[in-house]
C-alpha positions as CSV (number, residue, x, y, z in Angstrom):
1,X,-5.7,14.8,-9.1
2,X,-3.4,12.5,-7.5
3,X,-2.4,10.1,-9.5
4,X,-0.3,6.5,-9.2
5,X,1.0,3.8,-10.7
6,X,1.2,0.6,-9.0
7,X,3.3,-2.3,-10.2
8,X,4.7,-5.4,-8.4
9,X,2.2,-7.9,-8.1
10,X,1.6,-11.4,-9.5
11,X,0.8,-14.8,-8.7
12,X,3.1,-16.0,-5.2
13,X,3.0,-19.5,-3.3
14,X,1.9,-19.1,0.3
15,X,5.0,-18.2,2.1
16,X,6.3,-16.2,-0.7
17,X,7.1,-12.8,-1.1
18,X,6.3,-9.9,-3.4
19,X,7.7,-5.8,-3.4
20,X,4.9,-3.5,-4.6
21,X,5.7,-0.4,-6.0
22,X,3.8,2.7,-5.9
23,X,4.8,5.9,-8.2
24,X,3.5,9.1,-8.5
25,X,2.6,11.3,-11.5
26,X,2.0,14.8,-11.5
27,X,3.0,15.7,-7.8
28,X,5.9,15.3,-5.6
29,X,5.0,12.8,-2.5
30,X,7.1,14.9,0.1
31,X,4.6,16.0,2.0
32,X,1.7,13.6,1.8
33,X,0.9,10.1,4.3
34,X,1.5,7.4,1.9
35,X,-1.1,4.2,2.2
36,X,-1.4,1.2,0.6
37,X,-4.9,-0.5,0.7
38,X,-6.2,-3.5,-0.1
39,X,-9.8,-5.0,-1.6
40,X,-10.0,-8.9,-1.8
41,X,-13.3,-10.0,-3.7
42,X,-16.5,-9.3,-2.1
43,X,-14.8,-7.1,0.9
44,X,-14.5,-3.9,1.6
45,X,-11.3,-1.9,0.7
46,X,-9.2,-1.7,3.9
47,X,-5.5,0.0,4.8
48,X,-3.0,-2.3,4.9
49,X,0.0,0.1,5.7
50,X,0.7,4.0,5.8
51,X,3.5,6.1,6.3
52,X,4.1,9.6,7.3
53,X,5.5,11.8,4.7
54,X,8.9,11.8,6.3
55,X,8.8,8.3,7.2
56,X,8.8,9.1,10.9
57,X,5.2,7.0,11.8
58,X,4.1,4.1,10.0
59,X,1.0,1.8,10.7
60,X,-0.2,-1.6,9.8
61,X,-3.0,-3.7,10.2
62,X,-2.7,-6.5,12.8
63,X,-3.5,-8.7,9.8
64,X,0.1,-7.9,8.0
65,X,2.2,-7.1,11.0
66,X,5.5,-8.7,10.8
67,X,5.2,-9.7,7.6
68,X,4.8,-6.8,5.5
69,X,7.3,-3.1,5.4
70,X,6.5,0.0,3.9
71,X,8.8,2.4,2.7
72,X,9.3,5.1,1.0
73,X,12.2,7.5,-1.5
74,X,10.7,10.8,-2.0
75,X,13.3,11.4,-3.8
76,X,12.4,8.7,-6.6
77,X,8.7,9.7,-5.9
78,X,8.0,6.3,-4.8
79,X,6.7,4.6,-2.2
80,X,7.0,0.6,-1.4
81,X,5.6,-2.5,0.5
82,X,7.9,-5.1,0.9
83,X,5.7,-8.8,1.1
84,X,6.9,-11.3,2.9
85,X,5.0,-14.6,4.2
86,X,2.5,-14.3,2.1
87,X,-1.0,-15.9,2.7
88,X,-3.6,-16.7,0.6
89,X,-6.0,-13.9,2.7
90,X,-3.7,-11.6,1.4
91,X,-5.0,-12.3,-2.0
92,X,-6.3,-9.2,-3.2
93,X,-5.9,-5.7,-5.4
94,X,-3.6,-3.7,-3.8
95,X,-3.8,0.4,-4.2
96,X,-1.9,3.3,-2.9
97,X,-3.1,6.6,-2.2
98,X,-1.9,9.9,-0.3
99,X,-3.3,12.5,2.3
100,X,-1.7,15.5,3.1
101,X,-1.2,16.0,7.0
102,X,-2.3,12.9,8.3
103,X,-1.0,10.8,10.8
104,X,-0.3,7.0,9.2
105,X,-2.6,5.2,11.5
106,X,-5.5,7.8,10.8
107,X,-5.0,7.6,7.3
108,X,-5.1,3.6,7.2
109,X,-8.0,3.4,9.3
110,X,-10.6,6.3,7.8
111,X,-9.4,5.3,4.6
112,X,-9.4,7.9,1.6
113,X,-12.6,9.1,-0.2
114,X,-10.6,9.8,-3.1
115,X,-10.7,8.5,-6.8
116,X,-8.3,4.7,-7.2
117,X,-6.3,3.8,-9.7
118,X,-5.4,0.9,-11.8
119,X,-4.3,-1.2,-8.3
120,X,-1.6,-4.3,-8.6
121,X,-3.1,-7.9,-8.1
122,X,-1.7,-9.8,-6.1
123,X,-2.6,-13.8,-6.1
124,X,-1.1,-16.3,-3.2
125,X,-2.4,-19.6,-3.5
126,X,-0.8,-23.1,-4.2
């Protein structure tokens, strides 16, 4: 089982900005797509931003382009999603998850059938 631990989020002003982190337990993330995903109340969970295990392809959604970078130090076993500009639609619990072999865009757009973890909140609003 692959398992994370997100941390990072909290209550923002619109136009603010928040780093998530994203660290795994019980596996190294060398060689798996990082993606962080997202599931505001009453929507479906959708991927916000992936990246290819060696940080060669990434991938966001056209709602967070420009204002959102994700990163990655396999080395520290972590991955990252830098917030920027924040809007209250981006109000929401944010996940990560990984998938061996995948290409970043395929991973945030099928999504991951796997089991989620604890998620970060993240809360943008005057």
């Amino acid at each position: 089982q692959l398992d994370f631990v997100e941390s990072g989020g909290g209550w923002v002003q619109p136009g603010g900005s928040l780093r998530l982190s994203c660290e795994a337990s019980g596996f190294r993330i060398d060689y798996y797509t990082i993606g962080w995903f997202r599931q505001a109340p009453g929507t479906e969970r959708e991927g916000v931003s992936c990246i290819t295990a060696k940080g060669d392809g990434t991938y966001y959604s056209d709602s967070v382009k420009g204002r959102l970078t994700i990163s990655r130090d396999n080395a520290q076993n972590t991955a990252y999603l830098q917030m920027s500009s924040l809007k209250p639609e981006d109000t929401a619990v944010y996940y990560c998850a990984a998938l061996p072999f995948s290409t970043a865009q395929d991973f945030c757009v099928k999504g991951w059938q796997g089991t989620w973890g604890q998620g970060t909140r993240v809360t943008v609003s005057s």
